[in-house]
C-alpha positions as a Markdown table, in Angstrom:
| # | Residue | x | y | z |
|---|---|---|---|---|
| 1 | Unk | 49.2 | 46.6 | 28.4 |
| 2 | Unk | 52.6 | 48.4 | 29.5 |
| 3 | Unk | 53.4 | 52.0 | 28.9 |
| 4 | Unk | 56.2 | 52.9 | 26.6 |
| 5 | Unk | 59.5 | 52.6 | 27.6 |
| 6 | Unk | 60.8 | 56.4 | 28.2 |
| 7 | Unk | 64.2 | 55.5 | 27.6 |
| 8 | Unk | 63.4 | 53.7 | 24.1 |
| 9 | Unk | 65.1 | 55.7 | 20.7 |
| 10 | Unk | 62.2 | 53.9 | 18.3 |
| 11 | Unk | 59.3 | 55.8 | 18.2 |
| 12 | Unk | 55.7 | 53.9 | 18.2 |
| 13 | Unk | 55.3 | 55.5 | 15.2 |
| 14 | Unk | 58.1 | 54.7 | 13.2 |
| 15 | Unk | 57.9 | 50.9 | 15.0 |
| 16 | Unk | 54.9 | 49.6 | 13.1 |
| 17 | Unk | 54.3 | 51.9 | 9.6 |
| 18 | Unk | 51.0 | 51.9 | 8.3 |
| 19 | Unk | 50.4 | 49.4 | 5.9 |
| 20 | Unk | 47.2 | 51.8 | 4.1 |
| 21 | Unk | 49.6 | 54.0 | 3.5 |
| 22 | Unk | 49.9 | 55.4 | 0.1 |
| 23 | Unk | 52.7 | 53.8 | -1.7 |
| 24 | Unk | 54.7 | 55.2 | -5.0 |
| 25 | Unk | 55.8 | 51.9 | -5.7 |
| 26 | Unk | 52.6 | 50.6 | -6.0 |
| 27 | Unk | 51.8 | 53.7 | -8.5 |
| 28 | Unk | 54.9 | 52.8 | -10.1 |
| 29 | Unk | 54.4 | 49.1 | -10.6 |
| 30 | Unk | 51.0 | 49.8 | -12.3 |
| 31 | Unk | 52.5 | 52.4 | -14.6 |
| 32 | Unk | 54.7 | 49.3 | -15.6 |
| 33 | Unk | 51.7 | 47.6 | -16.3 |
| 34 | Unk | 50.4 | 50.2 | -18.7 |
| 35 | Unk | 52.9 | 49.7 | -20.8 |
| 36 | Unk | 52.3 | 46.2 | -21.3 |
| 37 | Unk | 48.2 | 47.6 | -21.8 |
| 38 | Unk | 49.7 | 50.0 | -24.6 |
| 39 | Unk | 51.1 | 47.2 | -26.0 |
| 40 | Unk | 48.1 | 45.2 | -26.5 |
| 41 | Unk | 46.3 | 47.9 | -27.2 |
| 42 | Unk | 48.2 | 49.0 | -30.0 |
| 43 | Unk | 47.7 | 45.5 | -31.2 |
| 44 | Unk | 44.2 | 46.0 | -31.5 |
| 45 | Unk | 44.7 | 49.0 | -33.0 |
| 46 | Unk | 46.4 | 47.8 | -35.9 |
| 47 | Unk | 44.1 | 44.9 | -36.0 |
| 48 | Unk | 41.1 | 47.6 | -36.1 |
| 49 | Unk | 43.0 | 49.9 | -38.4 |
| 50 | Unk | 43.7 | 47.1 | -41.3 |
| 51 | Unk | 40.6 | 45.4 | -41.2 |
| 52 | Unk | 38.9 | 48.6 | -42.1 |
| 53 | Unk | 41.2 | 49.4 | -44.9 |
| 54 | Unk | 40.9 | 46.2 | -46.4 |
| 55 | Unk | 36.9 | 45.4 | -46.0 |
| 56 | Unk | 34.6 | 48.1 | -47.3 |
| 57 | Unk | 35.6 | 51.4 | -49.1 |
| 58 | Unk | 39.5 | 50.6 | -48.6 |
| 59 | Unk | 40.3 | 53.3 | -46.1 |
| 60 | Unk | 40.4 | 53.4 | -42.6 |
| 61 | Unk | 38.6 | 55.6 | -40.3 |
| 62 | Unk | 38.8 | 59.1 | -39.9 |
| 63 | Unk | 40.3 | 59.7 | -36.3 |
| 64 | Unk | 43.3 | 56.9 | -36.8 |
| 65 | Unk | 45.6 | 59.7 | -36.3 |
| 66 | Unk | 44.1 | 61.3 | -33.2 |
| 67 | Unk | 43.8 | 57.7 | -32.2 |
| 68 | Unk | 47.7 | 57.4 | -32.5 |
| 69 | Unk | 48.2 | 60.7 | -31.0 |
| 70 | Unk | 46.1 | 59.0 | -27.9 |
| 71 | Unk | 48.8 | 55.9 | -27.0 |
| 72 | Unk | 51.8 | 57.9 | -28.1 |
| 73 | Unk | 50.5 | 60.4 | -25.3 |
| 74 | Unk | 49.9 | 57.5 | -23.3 |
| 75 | Unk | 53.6 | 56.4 | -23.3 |
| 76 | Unk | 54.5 | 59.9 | -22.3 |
| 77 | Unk | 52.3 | 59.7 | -19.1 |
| 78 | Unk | 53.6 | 56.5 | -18.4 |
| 79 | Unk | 56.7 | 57.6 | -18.7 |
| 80 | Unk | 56.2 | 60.6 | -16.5 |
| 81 | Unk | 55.0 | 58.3 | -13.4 |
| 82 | Unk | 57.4 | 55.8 | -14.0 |
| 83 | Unk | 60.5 | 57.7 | -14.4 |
| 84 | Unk | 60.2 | 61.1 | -12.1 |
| 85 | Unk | 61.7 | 60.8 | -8.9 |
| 86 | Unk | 59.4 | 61.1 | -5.4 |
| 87 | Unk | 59.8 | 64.6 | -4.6 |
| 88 | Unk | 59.4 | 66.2 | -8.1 |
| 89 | Unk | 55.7 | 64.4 | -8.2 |
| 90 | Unk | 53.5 | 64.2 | -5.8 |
| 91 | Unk | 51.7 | 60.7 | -5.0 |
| 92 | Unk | 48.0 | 62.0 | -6.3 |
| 93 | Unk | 49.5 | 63.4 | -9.3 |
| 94 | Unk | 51.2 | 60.0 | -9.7 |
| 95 | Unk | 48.2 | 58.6 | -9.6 |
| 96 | Unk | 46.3 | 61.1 | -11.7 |
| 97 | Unk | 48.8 | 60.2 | -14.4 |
| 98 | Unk | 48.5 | 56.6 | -14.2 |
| 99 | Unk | 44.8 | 57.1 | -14.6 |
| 100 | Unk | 45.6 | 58.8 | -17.7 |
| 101 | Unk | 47.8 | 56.6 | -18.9 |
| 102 | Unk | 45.2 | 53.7 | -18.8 |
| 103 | Unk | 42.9 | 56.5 | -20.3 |
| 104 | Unk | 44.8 | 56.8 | -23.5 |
| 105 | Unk | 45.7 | 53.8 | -23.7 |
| 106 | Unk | 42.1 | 52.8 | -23.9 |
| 107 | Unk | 41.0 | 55.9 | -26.4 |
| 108 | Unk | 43.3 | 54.6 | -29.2 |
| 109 | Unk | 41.4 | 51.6 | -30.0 |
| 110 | Unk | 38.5 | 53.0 | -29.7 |
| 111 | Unk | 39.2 | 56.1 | -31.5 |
| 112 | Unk | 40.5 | 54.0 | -34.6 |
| 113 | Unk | 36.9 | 52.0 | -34.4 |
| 114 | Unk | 35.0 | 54.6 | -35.3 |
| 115 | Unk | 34.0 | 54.7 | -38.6 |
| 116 | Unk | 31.7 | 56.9 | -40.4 |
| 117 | Unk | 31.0 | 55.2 | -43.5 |
């Protein structure tokens, strides 16, 4: 192995970047993804929501509007990780948001199943 040349302007460091690295465009790209996981599951939240109000008492369940609340929030978030430039979020808030995101996005379906009658 041969030492560094001395005279060299590329650092070893900047030569070969790490590749385990944490990357914002990777956080990015799945906060794209959400988006298309709102999408379905808003989907099956309207597929939840009208099959209660049109099988037993006629009404759907009682936490259809928090449910809403849930993927409208879950928009925002993915909006926030998306959209906000590198240095006005950090990457493990990025990624804290995606997770929340995904979160959401989850709770609304759910939230609309549940049914107390």
């Amino acid at each position: 192995m041969t030492a560094p040349d001395p005279n060299s302007t590329v650092s070893p460091a900047a030569a070969a970047p790490d590749p385990f690295a944490p990357s914002t465009r990777a956080v990015r790209v799945f906060a794209g993804i959400g988006f298309l996981l709102l999408a379905v599951a808003y989907a099956v939240f309207i597929t939840i929501v009208l099959n209660q109000a049109y099988s037993g008492d006629g009404a759907s369940g009682p936490l259809v509007d928090p449910a809403q609340w849930s993927m409208g929030l879950s928009a925002v978030a993915g909006l926030l990780a998306l959209c906000l430039p590198s240095d006005a979020l950090s990457h493990a808030a990025r990624r804290g948001t995606v997770r929340l995101q995904y979160a959401l996005a989850f709770a609304g379906p759910v939230l609309a199943a549940i049914d107390f009658d």
